[in-house]
C-alpha positions in Angstrom: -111.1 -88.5 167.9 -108.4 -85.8 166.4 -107.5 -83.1 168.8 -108.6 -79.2 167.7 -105.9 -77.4 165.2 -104.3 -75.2 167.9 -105.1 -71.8 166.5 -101.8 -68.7 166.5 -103.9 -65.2 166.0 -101.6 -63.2 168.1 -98.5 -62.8 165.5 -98.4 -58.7 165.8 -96.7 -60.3 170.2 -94.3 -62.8 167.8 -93.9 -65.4 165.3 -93.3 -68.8 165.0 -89.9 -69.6 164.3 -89.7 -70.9 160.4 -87.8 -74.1 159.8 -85.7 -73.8 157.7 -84.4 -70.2 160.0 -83.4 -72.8 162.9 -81.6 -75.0 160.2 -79.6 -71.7 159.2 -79.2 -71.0 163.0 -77.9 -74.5 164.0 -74.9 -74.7 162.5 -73.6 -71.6 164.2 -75.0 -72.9 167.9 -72.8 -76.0 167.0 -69.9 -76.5 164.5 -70.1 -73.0 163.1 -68.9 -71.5 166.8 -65.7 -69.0 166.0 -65.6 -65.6 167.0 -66.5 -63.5 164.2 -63.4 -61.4 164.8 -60.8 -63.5 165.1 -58.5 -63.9 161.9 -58.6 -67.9 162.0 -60.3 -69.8 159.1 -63.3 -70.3 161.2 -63.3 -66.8 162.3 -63.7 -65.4 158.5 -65.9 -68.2 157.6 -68.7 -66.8 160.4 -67.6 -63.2 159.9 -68.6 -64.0 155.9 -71.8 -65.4 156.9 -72.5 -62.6 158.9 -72.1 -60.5 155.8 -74.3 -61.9 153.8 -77.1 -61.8 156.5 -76.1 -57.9 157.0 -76.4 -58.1 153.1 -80.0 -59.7 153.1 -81.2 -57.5 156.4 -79.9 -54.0 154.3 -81.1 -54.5 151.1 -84.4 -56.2 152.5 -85.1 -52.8 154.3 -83.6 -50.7 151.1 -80.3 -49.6 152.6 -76.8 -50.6 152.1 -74.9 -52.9 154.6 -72.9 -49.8 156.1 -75.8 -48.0 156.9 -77.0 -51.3 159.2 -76.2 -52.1 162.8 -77.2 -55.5 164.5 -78.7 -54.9 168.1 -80.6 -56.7 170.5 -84.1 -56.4 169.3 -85.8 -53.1 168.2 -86.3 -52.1 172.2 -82.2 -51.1 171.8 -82.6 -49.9 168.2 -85.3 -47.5 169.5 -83.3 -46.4 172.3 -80.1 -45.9 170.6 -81.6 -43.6 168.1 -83.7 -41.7 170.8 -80.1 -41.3 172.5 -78.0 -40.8 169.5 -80.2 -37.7 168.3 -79.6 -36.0 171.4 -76.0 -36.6 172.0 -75.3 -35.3 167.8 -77.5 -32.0 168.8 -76.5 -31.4 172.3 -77.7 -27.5 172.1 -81.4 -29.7 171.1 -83.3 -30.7 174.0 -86.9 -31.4 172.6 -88.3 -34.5 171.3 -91.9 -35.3 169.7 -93.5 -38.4 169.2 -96.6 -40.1 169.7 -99.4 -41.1 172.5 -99.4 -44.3 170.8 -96.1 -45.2 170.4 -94.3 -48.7 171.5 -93.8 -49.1 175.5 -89.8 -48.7 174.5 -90.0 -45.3 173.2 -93.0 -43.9 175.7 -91.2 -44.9 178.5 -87.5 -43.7 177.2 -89.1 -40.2 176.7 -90.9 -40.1 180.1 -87.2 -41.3 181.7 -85.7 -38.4 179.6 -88.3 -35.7 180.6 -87.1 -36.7 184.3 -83.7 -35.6 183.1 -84.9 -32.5 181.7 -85.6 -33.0 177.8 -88.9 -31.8 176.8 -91.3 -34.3 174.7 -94.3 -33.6 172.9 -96.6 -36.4 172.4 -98.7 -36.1 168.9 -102.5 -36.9 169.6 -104.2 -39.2 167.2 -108.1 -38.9 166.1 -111.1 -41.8 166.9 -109.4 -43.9 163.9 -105.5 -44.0 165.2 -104.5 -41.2 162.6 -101.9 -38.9 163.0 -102.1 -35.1 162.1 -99.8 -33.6 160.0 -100.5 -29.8 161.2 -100.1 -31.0 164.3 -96.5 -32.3 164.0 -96.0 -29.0 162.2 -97.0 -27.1 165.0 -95.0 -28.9 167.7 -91.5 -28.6 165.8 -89.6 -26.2 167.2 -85.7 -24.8 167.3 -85.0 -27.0 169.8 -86.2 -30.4 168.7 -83.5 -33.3 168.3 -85.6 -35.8 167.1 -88.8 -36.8 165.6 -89.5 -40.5 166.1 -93.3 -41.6 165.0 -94.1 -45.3 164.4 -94.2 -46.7 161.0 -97.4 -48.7 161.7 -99.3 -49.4 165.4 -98.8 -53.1 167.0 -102.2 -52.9 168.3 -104.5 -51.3 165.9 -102.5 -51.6 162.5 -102.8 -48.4 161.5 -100.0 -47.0 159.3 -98.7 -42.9 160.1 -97.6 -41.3 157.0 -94.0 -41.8 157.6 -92.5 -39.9 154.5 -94.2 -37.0 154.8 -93.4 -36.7 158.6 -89.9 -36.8 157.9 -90.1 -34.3 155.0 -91.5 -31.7 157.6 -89.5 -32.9 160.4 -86.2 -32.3 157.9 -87.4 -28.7 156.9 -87.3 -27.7 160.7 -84.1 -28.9 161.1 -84.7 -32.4 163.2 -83.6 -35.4 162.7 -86.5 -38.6 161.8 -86.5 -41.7 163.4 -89.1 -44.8 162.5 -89.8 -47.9 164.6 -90.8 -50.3 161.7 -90.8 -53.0 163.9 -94.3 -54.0 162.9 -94.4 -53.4 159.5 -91.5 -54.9 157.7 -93.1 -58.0 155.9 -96.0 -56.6 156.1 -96.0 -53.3 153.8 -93.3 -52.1 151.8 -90.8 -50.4 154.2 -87.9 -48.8 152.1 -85.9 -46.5 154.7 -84.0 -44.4 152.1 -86.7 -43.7 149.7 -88.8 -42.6 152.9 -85.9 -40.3 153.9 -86.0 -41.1 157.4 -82.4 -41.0 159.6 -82.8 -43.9 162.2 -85.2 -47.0 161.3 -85.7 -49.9 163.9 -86.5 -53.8 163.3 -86.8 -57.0 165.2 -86.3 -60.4 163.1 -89.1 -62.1 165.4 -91.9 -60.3 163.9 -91.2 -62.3 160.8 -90.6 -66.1 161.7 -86.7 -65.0 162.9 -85.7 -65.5 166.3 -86.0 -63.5 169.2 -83.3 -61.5 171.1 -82.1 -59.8 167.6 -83.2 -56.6 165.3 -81.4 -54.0 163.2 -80.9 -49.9 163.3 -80.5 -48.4 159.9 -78.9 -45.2 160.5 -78.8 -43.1 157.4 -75.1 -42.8 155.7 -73.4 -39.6 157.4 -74.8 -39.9 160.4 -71.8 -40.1 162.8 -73.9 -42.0 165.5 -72.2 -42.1 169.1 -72.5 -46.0 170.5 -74.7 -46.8 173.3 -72.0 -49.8 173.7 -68.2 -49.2 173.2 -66.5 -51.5 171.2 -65.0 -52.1 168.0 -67.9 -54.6 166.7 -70.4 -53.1 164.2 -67.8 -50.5 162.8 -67.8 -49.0 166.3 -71.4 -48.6 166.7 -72.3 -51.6 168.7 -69.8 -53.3 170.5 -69.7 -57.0 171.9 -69.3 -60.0 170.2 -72.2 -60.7 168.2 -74.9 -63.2 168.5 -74.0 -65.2 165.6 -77.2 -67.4 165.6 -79.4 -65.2 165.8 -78.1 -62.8 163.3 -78.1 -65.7 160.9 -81.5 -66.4 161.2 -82.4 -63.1 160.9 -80.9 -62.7 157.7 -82.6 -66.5 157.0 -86.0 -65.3 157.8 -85.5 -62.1 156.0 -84.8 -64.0 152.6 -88.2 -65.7 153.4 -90.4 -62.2 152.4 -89.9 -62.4 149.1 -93.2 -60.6 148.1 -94.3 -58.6 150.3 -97.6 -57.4 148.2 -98.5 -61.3 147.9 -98.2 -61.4 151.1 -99.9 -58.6 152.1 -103.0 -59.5 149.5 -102.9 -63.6 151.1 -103.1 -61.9 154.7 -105.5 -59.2 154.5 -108.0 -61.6 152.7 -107.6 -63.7 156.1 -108.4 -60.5 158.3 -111.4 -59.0 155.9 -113.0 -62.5 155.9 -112.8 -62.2 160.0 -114.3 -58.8 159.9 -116.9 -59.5 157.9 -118.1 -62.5 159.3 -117.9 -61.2 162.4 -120.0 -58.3 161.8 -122.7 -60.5 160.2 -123.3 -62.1 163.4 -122.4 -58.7 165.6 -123.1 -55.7 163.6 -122.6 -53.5 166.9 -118.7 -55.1 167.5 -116.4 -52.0 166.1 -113.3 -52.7 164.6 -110.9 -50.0 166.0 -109.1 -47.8 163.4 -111.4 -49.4 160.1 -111.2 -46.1 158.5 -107.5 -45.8 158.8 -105.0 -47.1 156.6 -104.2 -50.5 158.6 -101.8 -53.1 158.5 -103.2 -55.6 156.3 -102.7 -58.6 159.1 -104.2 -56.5 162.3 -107.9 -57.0 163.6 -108.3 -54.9 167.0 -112.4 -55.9 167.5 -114.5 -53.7 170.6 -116.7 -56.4 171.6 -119.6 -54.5 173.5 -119.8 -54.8 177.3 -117.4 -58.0 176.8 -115.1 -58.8 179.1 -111.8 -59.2 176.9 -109.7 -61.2 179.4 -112.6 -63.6 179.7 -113.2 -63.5 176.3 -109.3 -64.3 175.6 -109.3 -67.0 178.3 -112.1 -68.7 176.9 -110.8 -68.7 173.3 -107.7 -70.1 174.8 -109.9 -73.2 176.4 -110.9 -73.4 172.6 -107.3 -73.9 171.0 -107.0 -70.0 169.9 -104.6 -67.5 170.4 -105.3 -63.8 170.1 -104.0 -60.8 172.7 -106.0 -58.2 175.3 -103.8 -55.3 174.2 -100.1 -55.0 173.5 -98.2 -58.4 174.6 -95.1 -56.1 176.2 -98.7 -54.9 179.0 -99.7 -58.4 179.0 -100.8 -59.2 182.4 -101.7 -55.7 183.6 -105.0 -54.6 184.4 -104.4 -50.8 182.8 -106.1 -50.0 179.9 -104.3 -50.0 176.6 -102.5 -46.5 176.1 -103.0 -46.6 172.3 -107.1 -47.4 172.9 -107.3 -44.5 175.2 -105.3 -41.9 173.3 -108.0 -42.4 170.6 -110.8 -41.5 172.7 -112.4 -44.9 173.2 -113.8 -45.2 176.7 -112.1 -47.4 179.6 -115.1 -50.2 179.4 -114.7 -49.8 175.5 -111.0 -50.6 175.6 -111.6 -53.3 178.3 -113.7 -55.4 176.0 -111.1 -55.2 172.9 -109.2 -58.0 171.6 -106.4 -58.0 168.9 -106.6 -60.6 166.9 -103.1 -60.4 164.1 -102.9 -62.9 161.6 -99.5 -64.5 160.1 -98.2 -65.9 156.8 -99.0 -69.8 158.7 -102.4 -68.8 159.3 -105.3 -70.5 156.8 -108.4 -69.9 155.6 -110.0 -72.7 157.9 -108.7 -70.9 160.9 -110.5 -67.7 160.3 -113.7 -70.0 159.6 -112.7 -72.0 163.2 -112.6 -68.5 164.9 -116.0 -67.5 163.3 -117.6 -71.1 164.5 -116.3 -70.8 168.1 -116.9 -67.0 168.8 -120.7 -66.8 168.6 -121.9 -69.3 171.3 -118.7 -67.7 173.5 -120.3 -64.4 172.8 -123.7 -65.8 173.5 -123.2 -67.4 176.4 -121.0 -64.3 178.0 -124.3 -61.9 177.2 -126.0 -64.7 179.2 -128.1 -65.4 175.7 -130.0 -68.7 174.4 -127.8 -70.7 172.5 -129.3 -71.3 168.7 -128.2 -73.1 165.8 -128.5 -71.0 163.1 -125.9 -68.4 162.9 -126.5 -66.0 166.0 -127.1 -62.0 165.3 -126.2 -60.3 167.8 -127.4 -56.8 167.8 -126.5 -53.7 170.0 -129.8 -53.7 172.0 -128.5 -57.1 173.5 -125.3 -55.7 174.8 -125.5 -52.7 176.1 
């Protein structure tokens, strides 16, 4: 008997390393192990590779390599914007962002308002969306910064990025994106959006873990959050060579991103609508929104999600209660609740985030498995013809 495909629907958490990233990376874990600043022959032949990664990473996200800084993950990018803001307008002491933004940037701003800066968090409507008039009206004199996701990890949906930094720019502050979710997924270009600060993480896109990029826009004479003389003085320590590699490897990988996007939002509609042919009451959260074309965040009526997800789990699939940085917790997601959706709403939601390794036959596995789990957790008959499961059954 052949084992059950093991089934990876949770690629908004991570990715799966690519192959042909760790045979870019192993070189430099092995052979390839010179400091990048050190004037041997070695040295410069890793300090080159390291440019051409820097090369692939820039132009990928439509800067030049200047404008580019190699950090720890998009957690430091974040952080090192938020910071940098405030340090180049030190008479500034006002931030605004979102309810919904990413656990690195919510709690940054709630450390900061214990030091004294004042944040505005944007409100979103029942889809996820953004107001416009609403950033306009919470710019002030005062405010440093501006920084707004480019896309939600949980829901998908995409805030108008351009036009936020447009308004943000005619008030005076300074625009900052976290794009962590989006690169490889839409077309992210950070100068043609105008924005100042733009954050990345390679693992999001079959690179490794532990590495991610901060554009900051040409002119911007950002203060370091480490001191050094690595990344033109912008980030020091001596970088991680591997993984920058294979983040410039897995970069070179997304080489059309509207193929892409078309192959993995066929895999998500085909979900959705066989989904709702069997649950016509299940609501797919932002649906009305401009979404990611890869992100599925499904309200299963008076389901329990953990049990839900554990039971998947027992059937070879992967998917995700929430955000994977609150795995574990029992609070309800932050981004369900800002959009008004009720704690026992948000408590029977699962995200389910397809990936450029996912197939067809996966989303048709996933629609043959969650029926009878559904059935069986509304304590319902099983049946063999294909179950419709209506709201009167589950409220």
């Amino acid at each position: 008997m052949s084992m059950m495909r093991s089934i990876y629907l949770d690629n908004n958490a991570t990715t799966a390393l690519a192959p042909v990233v760790l045979d870019a990376m192993l070189p430099y874990l092995f052979s390839e192990y010179a400091n990048p600043s050190s004037a041997s022959e070695a040295g410069v032949r890793v300090k080159k590779a390291l440019g051409d990664a820097r090369i692939a990473v820039a132009h990928f996200v439509g800067a030049t390599p200047a404008e580019l800084i190699f950090t720890s993950g998009a957690t430091e990018s974040n952080q090192t914007a938020i910071m940098g803001a405030l340090s180049l307008s030190k008479c500034k002491r006002h931030l605004i962002t979102s309810q919904v933004e990413h656990p690195s940037v919510l709690l940054m701003c709630q450390h900061l308002e214990r030091l004294g800066i004042e944040v505005t968090y944007l409100p979103v409507d029942e889809e996820g969306r953004l107001s416009l008039d609403d950033l306009h009206a919470a710019l002030r004199s005062d405010t440093a910064l501006v920084s707004l996701m480019w896309a939600n990890n949980e829901t998908g949906v995409v805030f108008p990025v351009a036009e936020a930094t447009a308004i943000a720019h005619a008030a005076g502050a300074l625009f900052h994106t976290d794009a962590t979710q989006a690169i490889g997924k839409v077309s992210v270009n950070a100068v043609a959006s105008g924005v100042d600060f733009l954050s990345c993480s390679a693992h999001k896109i079959h690179g490794p873990k532990g590495v991610g990029a901060l554009f900051v826009r040409k002119g911007i004479a950002l203060p370091p959050l480490f001191h050094g003389h690595q990344e033109r003085g912008r980030r020091g320590g001596t970088e991680n060579v591997p993984a920058i590699i294979g983040f410039g490897a897995a970069i070179r990988l997304v080489t059309d991103v509207e193929s892409d996007a078309c192959y993995l939002r066929g895999l998500r509609d085909h979900f959705e609508q066989g989904l709702l042919a069997f649950m016509p009451c299940a609501r797919i959260h932002g649906q009305e929104a401009e979404r990611l074309p890869n992100t599925s965040n499904i309200g299963f009526i008076a389901i329990d999600a953990e049990e839900l997800l554990y039971r998947l789990e027992q059937k070879g699939i992967t998917a995700a209660a929430g955000a994977a940085c609150a795995a574990g917790r029992q609070e309800p997601s932050h981004v369900l609740t800002a959009m008004g959706i009720s704690k026992t709403a948000v408590l029977s939601s699962l995200r389910f985030s397809f990936g450029r390794m996912n197939q067809l036959e996966d989303v048709e596995q996933l629609l043959r498995v969650l029926p009878s789990l559904l059935l069986d957790m509304m304590d319902m008959p099983p049946i063999t013809a294909a179950p419709l499961i209506s709201c009167a059954h589950s409220q």
